[in-house]
N, CA, C and O of each residue as an XYZ file, in Angstrom:
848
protein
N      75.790     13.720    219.483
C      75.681     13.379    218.067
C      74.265     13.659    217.575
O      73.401     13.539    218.443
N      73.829     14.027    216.284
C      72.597     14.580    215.716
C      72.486     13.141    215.244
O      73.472     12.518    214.851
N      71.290     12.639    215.290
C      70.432     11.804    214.484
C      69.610     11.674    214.056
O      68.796     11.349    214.920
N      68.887     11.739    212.514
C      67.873     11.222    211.993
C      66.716      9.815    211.692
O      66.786      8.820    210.972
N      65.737     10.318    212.596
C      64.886      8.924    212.481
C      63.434      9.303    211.557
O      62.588     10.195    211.619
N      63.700      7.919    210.549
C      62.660      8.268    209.596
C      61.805      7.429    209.794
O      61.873      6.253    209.436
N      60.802      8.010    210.457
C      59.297      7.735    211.099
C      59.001      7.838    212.084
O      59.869      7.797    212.955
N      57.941      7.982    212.353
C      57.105      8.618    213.819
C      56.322      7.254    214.132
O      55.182      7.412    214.568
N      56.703      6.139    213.996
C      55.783      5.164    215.057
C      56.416      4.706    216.454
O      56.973      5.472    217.241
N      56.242      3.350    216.627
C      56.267      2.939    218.075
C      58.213      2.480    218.074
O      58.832      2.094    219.066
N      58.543      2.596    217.274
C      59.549      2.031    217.035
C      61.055      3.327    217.304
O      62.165      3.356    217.837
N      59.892      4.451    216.329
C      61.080      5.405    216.611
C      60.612      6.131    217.890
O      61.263      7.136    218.178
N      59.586      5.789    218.709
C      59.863      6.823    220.184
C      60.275      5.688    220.930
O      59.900      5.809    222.097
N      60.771      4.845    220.768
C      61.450      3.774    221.498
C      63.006      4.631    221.571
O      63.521      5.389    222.394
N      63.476      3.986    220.068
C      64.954      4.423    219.837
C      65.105      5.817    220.329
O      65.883      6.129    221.231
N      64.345      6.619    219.712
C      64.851      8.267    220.410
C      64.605      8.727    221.314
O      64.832      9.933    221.410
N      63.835      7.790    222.787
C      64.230      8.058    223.993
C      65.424      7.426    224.206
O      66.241      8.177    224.738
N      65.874      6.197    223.962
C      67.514      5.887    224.414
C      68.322      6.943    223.691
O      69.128      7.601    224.350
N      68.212      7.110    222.699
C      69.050      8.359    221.973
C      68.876      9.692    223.140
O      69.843      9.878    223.880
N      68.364     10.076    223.206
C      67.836     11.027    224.358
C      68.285     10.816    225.435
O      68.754     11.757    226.074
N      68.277      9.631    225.912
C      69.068      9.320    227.629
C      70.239      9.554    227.259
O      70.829     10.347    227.993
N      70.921      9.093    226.226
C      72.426      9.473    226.115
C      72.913     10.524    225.589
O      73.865     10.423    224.814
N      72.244     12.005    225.970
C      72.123     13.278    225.661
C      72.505     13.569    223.656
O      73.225     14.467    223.219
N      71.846     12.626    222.903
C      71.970     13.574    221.433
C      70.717     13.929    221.002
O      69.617     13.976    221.553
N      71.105     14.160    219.940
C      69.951     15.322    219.152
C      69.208     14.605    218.258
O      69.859     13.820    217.568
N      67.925     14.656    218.058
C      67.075     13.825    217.474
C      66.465     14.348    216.630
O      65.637     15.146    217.070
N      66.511     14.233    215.331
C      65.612     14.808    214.520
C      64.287     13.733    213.830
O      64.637     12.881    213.013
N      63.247     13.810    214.100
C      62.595     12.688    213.512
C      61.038     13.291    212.542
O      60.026     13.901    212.888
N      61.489     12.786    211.344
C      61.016     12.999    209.803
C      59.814     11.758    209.891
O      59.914     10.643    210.404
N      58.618     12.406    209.176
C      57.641     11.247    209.220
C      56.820     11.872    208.030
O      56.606     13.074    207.872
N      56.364     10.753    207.151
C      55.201     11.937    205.893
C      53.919     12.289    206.589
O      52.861     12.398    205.970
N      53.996     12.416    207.523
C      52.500     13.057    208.200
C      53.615     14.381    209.209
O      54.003     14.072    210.336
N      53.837     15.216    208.837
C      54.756     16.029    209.620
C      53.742     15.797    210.915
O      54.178     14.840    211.554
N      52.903     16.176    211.343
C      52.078     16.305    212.238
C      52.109     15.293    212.925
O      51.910     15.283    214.140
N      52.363     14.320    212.232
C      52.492     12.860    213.463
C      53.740     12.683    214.348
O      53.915     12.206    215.469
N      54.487     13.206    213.487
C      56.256     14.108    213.914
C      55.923     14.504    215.019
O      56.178     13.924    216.075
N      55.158     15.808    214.862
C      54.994     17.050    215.526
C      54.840     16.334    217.330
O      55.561     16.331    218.327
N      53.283     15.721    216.918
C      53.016     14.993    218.148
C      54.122     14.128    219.136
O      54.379     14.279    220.330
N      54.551     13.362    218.341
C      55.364     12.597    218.770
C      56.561     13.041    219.506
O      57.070     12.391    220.419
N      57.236     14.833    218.817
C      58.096     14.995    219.949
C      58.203     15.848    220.691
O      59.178     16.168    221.371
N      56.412     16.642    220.569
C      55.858     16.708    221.993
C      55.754     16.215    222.885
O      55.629     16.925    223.883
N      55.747     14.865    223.039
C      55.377     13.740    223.504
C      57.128     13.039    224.261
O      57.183     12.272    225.222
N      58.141     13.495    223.619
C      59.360     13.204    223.933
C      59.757     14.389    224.637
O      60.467     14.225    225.629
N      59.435     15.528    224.311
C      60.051     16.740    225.170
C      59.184     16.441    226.268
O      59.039     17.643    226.491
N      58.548     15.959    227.067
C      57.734     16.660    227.967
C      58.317     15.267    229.120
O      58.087     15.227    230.329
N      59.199     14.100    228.211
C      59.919     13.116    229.526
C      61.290     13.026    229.259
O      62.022     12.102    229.614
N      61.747     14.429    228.357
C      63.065     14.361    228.284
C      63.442     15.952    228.176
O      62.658     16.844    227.852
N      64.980     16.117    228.562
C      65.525     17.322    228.418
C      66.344     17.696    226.983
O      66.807     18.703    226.446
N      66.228     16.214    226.696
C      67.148     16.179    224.946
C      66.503     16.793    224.293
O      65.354     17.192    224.487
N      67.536     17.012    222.989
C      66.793     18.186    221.719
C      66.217     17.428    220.984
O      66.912     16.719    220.256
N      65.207     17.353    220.942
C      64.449     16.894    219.846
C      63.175     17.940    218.841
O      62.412     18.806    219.268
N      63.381     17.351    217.207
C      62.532     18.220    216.216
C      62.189     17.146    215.573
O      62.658     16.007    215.594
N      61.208     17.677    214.920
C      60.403     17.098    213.826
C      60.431     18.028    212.489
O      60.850     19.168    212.290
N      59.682     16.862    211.490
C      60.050     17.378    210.478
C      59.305     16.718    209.496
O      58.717     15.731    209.937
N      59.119     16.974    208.159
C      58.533     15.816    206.800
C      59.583     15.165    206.162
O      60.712     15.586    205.913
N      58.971     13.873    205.883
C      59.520     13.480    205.010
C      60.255     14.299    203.803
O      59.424     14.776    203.029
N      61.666     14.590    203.440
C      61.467     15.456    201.944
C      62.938     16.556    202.536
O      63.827     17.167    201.944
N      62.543     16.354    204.057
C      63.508     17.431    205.342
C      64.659     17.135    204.519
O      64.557     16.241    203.678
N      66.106     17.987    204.700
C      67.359     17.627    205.047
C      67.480     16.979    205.826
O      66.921     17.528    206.776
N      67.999     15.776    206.236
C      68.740     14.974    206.719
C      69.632     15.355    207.551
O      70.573     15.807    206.898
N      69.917     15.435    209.107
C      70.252     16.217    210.615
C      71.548     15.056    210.713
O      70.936     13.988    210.703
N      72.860     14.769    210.792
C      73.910     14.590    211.076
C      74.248     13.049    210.407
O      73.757     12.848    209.296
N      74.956     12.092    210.944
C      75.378     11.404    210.442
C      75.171      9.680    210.294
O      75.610      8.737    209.636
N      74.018     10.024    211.571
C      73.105      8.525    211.689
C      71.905      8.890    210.714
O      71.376      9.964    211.001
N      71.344      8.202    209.586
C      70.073      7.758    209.829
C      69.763      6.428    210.339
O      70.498      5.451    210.487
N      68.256      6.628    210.627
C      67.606      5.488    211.715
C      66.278      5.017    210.477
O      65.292      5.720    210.695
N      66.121      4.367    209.688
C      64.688      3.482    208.975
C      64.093      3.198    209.870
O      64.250      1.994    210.073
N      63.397      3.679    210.635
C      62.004      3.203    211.476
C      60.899      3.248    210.828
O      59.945      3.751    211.419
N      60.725      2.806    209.614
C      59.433      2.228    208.888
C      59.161      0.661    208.555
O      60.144     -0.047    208.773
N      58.151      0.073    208.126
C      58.034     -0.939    208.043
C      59.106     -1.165    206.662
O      59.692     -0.269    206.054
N      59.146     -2.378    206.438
C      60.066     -2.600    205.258
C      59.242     -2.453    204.243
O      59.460     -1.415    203.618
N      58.172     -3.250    203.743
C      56.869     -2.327    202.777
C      57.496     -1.142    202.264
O      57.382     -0.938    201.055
N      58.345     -0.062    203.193
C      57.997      1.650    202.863
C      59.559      2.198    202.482
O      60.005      3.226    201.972
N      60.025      1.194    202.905
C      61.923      1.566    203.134
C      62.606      1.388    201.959
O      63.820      1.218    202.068
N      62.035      1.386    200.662
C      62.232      1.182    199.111
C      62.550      2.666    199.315
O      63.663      3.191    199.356
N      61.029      3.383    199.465
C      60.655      5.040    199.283
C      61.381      5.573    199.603
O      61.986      6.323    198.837
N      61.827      5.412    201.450
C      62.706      6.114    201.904
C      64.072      6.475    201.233
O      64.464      7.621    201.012
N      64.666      5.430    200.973
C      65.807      5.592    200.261
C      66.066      5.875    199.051
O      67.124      6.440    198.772
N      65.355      5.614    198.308
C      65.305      6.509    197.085
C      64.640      8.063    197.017
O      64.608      8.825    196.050
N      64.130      8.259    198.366
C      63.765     10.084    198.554
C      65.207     10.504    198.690
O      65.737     11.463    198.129
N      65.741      9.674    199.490
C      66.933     10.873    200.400
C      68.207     10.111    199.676
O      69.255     10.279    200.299
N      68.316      9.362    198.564
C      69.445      9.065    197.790
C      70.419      9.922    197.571
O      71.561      9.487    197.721
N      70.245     11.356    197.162
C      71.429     12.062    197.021
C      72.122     12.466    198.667
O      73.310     12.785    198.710
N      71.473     12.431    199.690
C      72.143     12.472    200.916
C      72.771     11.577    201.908
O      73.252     11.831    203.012
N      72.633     10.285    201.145
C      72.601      8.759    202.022
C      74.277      9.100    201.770
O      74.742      9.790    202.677
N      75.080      8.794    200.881
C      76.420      9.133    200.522
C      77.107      9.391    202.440
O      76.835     10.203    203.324
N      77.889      8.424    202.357
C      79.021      8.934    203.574
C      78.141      8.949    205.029
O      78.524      9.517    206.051
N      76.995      8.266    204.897
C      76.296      8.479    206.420
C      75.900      6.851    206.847
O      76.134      5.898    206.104
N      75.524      6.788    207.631
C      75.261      5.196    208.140
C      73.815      5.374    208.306
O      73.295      6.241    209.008
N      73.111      4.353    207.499
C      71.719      3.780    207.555
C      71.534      2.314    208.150
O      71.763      1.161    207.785
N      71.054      2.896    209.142
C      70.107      1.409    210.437
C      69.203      1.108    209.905
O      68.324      1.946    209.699
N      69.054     -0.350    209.431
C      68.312     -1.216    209.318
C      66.969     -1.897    210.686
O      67.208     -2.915    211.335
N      65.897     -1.228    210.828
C      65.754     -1.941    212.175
C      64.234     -2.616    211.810
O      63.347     -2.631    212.664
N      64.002     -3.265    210.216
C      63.319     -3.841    210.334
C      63.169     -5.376    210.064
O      64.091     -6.165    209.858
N      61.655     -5.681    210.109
C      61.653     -7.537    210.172
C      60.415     -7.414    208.840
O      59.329     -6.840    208.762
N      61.083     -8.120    208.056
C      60.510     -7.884    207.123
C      59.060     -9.578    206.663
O      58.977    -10.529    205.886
N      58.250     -8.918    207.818
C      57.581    -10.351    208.309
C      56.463    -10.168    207.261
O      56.151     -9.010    206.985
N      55.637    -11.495    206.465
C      54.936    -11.536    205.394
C      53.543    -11.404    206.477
O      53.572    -11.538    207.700
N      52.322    -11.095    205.599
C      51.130    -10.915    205.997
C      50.122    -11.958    206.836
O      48.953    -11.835    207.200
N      51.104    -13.045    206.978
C      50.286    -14.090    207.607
C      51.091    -14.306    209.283
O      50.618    -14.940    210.227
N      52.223    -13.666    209.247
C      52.920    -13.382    210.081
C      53.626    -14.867    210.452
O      54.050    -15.121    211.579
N      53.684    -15.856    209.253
C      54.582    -17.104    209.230
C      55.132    -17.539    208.709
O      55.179    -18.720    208.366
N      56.368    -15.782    208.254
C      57.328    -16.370    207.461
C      58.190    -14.597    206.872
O      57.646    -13.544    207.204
N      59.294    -14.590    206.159
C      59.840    -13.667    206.030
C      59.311    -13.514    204.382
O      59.285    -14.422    203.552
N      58.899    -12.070    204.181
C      58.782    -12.110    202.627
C      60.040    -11.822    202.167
O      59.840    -11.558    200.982
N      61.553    -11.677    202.438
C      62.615    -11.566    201.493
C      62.967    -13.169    201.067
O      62.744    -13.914    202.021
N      63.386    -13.770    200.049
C      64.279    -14.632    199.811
C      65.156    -15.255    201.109
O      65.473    -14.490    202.019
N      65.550    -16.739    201.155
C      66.267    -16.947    202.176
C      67.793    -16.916    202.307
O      68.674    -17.020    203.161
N      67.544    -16.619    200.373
C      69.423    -15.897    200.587
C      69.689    -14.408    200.722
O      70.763    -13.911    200.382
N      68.631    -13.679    201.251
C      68.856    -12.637    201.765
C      68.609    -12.000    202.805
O      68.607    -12.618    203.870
N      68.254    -10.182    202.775
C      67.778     -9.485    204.218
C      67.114     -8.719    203.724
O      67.211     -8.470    202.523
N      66.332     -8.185    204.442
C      65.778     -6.912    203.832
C      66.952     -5.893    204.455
O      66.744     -4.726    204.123
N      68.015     -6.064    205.198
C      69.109     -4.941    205.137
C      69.648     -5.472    203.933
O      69.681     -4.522    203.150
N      70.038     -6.375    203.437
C      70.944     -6.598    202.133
C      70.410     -6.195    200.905
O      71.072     -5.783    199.952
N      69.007     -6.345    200.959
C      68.005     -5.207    199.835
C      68.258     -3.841    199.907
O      68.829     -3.095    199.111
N      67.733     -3.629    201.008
C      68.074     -1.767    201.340
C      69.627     -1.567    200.689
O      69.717     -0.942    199.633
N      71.051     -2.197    201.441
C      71.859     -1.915    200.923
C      71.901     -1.829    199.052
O      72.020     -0.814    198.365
N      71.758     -3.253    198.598
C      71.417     -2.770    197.393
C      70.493     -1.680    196.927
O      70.819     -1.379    195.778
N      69.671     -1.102    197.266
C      69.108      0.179    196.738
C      69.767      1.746    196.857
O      69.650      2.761    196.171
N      70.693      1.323    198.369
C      71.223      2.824    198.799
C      72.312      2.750    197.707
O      72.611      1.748    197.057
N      72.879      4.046    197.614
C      73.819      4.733    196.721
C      75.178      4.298    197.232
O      75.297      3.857    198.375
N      76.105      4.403    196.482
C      77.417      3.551    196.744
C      78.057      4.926    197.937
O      78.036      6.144    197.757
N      78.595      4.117    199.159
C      79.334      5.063    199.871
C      78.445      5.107    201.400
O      78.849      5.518    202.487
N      77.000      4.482    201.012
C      76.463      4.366    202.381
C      76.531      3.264    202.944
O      76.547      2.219    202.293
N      76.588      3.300    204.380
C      77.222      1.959    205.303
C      75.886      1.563    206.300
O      75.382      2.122    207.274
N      75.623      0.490    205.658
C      74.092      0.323    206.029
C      74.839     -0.914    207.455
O      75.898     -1.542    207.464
N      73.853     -0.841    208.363
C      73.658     -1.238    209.564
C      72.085     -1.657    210.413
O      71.129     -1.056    210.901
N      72.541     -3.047    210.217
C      71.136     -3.820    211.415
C      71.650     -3.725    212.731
O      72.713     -3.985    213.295
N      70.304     -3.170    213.096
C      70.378     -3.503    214.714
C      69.312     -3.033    214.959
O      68.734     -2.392    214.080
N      68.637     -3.241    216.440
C      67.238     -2.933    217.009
C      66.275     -3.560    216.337
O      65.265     -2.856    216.338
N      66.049     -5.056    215.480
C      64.886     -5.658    215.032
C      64.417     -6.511    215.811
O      63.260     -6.931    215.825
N      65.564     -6.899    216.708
C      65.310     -7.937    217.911
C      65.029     -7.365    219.132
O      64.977     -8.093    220.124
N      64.762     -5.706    219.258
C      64.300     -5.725    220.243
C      62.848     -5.152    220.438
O      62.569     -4.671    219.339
N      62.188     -5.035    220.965
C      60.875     -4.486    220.686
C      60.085     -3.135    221.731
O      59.805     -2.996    222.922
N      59.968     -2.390    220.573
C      59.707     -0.760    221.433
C      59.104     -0.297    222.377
O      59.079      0.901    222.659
N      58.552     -1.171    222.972
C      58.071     -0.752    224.620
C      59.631     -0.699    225.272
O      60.287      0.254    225.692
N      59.961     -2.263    225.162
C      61.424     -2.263    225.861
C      62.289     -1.365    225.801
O      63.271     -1.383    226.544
N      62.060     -0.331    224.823
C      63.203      0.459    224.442
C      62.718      2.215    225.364
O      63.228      3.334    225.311
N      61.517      1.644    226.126
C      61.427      2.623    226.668
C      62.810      3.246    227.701
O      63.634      4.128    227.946
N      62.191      1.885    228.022
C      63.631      2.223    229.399
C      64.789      1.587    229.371
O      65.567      1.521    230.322
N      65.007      0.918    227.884
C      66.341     -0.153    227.687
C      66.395     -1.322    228.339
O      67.379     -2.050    228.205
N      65.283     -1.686    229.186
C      65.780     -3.012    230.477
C      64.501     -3.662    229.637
O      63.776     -3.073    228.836
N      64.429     -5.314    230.136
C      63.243     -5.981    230.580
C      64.197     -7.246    231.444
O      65.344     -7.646    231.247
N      63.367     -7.561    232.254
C      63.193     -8.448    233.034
C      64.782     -7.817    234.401
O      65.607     -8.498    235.009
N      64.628     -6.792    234.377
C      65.962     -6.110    235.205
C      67.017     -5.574    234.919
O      67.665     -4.754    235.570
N      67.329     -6.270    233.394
C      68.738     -6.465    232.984
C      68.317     -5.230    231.562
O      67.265     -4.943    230.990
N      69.431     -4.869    231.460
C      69.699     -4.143    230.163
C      69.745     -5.026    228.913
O      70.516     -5.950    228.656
N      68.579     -4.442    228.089
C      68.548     -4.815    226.713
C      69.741     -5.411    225.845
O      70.666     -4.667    226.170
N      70.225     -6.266    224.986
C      70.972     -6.430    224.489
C      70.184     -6.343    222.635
O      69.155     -6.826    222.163
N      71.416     -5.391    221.982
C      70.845     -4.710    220.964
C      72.086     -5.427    219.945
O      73.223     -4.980    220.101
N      71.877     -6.517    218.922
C      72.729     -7.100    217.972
C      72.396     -6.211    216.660
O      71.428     -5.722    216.077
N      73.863     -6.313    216.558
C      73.921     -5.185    215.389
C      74.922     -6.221    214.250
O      75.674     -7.091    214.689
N      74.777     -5.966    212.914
C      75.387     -6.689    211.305
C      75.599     -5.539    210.583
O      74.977     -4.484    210.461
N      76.618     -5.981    210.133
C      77.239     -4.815    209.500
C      78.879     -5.015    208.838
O      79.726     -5.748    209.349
N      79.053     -4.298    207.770
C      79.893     -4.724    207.052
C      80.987     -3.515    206.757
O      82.077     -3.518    206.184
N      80.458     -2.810    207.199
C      81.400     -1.522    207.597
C      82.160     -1.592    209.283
O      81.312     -0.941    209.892
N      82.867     -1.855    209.994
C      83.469     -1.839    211.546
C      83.558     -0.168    212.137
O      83.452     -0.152    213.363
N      83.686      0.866    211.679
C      83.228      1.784    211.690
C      82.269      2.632    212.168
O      82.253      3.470    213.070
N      81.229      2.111    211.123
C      79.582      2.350    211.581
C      79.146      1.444    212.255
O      78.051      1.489    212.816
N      79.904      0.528    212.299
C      79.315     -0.591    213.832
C      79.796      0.101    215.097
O      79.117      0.144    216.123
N      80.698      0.504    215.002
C      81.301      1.409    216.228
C      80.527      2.086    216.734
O      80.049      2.168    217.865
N      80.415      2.581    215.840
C      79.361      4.227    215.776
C      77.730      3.678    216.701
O      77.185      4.162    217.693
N      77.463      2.829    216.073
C      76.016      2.136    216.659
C      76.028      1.691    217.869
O      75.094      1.896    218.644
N      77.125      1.003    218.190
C      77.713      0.120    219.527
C      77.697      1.505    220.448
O      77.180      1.296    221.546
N      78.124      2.803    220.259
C      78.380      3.533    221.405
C      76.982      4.131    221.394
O      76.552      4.623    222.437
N      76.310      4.127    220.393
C      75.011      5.250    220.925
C      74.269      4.010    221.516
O      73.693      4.425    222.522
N      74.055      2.872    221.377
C      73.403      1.916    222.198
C      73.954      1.564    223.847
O      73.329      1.260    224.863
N      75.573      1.786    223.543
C      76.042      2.193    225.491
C      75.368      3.471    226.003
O      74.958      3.722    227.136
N      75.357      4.128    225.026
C      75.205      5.377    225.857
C      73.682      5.777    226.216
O      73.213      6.735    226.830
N      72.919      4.306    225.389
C      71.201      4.467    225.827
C      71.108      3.624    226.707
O      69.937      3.254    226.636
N      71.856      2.791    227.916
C      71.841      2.015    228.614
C      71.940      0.759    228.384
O      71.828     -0.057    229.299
N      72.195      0.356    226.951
C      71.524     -0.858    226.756
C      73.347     -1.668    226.171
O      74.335     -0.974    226.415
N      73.508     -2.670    225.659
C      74.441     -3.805    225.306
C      74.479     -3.664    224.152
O      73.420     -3.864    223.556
N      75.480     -3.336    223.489
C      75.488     -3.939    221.892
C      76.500     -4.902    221.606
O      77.673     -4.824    221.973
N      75.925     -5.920    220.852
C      76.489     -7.281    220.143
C      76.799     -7.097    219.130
O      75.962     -6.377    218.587
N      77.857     -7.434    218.270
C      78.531     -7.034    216.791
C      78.425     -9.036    217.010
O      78.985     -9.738    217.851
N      77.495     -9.427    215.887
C      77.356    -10.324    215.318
C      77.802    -10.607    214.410
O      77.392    -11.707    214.039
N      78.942     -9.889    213.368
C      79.487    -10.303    212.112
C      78.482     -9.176    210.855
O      77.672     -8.250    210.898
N      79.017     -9.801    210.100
C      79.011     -8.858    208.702
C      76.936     -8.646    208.542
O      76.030     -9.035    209.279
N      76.931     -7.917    207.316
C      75.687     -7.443    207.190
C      74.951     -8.933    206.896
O      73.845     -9.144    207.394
N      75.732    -10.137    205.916
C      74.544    -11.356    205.735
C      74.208    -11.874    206.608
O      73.431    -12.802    206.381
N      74.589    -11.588    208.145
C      73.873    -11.953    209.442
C      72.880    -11.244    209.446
O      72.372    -11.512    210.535
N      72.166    -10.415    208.897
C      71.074     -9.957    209.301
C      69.805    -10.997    208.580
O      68.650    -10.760    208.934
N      69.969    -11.761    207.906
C      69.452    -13.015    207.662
C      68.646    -13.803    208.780
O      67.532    -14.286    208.982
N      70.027    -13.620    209.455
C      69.565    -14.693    211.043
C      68.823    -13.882    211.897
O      67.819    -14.302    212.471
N      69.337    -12.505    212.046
C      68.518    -11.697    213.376
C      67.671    -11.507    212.371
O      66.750    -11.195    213.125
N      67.133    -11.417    211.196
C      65.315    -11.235    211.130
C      64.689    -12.510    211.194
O      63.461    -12.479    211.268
N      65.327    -13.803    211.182
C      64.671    -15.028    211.780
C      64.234    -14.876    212.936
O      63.066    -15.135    213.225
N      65.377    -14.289    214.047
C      64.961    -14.136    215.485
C      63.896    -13.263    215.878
O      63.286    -13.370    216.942
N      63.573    -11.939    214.531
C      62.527    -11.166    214.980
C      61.473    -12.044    214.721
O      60.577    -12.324    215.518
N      61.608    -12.487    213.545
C      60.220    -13.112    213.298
C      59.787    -13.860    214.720
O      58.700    -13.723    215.281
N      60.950    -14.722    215.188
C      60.043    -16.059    216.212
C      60.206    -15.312    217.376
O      59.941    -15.946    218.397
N      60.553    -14.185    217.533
C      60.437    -13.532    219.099
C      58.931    -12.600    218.698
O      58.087    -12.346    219.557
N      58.810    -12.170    217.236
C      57.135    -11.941    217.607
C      56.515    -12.995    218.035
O      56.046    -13.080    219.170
N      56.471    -13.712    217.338
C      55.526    -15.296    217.215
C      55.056    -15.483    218.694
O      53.911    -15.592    219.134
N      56.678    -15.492    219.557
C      56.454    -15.964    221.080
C      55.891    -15.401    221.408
O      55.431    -15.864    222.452
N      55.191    -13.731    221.000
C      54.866    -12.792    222.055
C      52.994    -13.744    222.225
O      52.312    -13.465    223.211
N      52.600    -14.488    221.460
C      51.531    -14.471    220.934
C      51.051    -16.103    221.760
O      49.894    -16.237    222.160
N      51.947    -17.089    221.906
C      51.965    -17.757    222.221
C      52.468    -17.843    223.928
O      51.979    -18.728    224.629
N      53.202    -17.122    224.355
C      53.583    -16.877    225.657
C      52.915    -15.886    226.333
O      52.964    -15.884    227.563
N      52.155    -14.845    225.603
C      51.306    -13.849    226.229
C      52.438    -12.405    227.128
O      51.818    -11.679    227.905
N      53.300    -12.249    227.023
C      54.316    -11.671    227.060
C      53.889    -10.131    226.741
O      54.270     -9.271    227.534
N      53.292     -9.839    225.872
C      52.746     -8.691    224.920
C      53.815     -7.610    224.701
O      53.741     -6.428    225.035
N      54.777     -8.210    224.105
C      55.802     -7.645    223.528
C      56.664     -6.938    224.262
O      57.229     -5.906    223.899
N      56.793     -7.573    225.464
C      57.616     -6.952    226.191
C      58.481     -7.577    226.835
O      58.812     -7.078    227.910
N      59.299     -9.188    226.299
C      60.048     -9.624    226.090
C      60.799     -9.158    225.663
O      60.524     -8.240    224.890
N      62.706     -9.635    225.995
C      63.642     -9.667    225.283
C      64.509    -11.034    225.363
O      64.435    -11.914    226.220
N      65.627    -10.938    223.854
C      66.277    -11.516    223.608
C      67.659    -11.311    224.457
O      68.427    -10.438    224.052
N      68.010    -12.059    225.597
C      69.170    -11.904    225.968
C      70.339    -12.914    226.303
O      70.251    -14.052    226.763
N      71.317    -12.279    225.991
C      72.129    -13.651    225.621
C      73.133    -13.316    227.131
O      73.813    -12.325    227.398
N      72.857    -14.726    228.019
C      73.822    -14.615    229.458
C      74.671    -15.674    229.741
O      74.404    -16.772    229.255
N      76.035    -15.478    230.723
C      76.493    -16.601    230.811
C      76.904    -16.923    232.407
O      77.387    -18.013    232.712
């Protein structure tokens, strides 16, 4: 499967090495093309997957996009690539944490996926998942032995599908938590699983895993 990830930080060479372990195609768009560039130099040289880069502004490469920007920036995004969002699934994978880092700047009757959705164009099937986990971990999909578990919200069953198998196929667990106003709760959990990193000394290389 081709996928688009919009941005070149720590977040998207997380996701598009699991994308990569599970042999698809990665296209990843950043407004610094050059930071692109680097970045999947930097992925070809520990993977055999296809990966390109590209600018912000690019066509849009198959039927995932991936928001790997801060939420701050994910207004822009979607109103750049509005006429292409139509009929494709947009991942939500951020925590939309305020500047003091003790507390969410959306409303508490919302998400910043339930914002995004309201901004995207009618026909796109927006999808949380990957805010709870954090991008070192996503190097190799595991921490503490065990495979990552990746909760995904979403209000389309479909494009949850769709998410659930590219997260099997990056080694890792996916959880279908219920509709998109759960993403309410998993950006609570991002928030206090940063928090812990800070207080437990962990340095972000904790995960959230749910065992029985």
């Amino acid at each position: 499967m081709q996928v688009t990830i919009l941005g070149a930080g720590n977040m998207s060479r997380g996701i598009a090495t699991r994308l990569l372990a599970g042999a698809h195609e990665v296209h990843i768009l950043d407004r610094d093309a050059g930071h692109a560039a680097t970045l999947v130099d930097e992925l070809r040289s520990a993977s055999d997957g296809r990966v390109s880069a590209g600018a912000v502004g690019d066509k849009l490469m198959g039927d995932v996009v991936i928001l790997a920007v801060p939420y701050v920036g994910a207004a822009r995004m979607v109103r750049t690539y509005a006429d292409q969002l139509p009929g494709r699934i947009l991942v939500d994978v951020t925590n939309p944490v305020n500047a003091a880092y003790d507390g969410l700047s959306v409303a508490p009757d919302t998400s910043a996926a339930e914002e995004i959705e309201k901004l995207a164009p009618d026909g796109t099937k927006v999808v949380k998942a990957f805010n709870t986990t954090f991008a070192g971990t996503l190097l190799t999909g595991r921490a503490g032995g065990l495979p990552l578990d990746v909760l995904i919200a979403g209000d389309d069953a479909d494009a949850k599908g769709t998410i659930a198998r590219l997260v099997e196929m990056g080694g890792m667990r996916p959880l279908d938590v219920g509709p998109l106003h759960r993403a309410r709760q998993l950006e609570g959990m991002g928030l206090l699983h940063i928090t812990l990193q800070f207080t437990m000394g962990t340095g972000f290389g904790s995960a959230i895993k749910i065992v029985s």
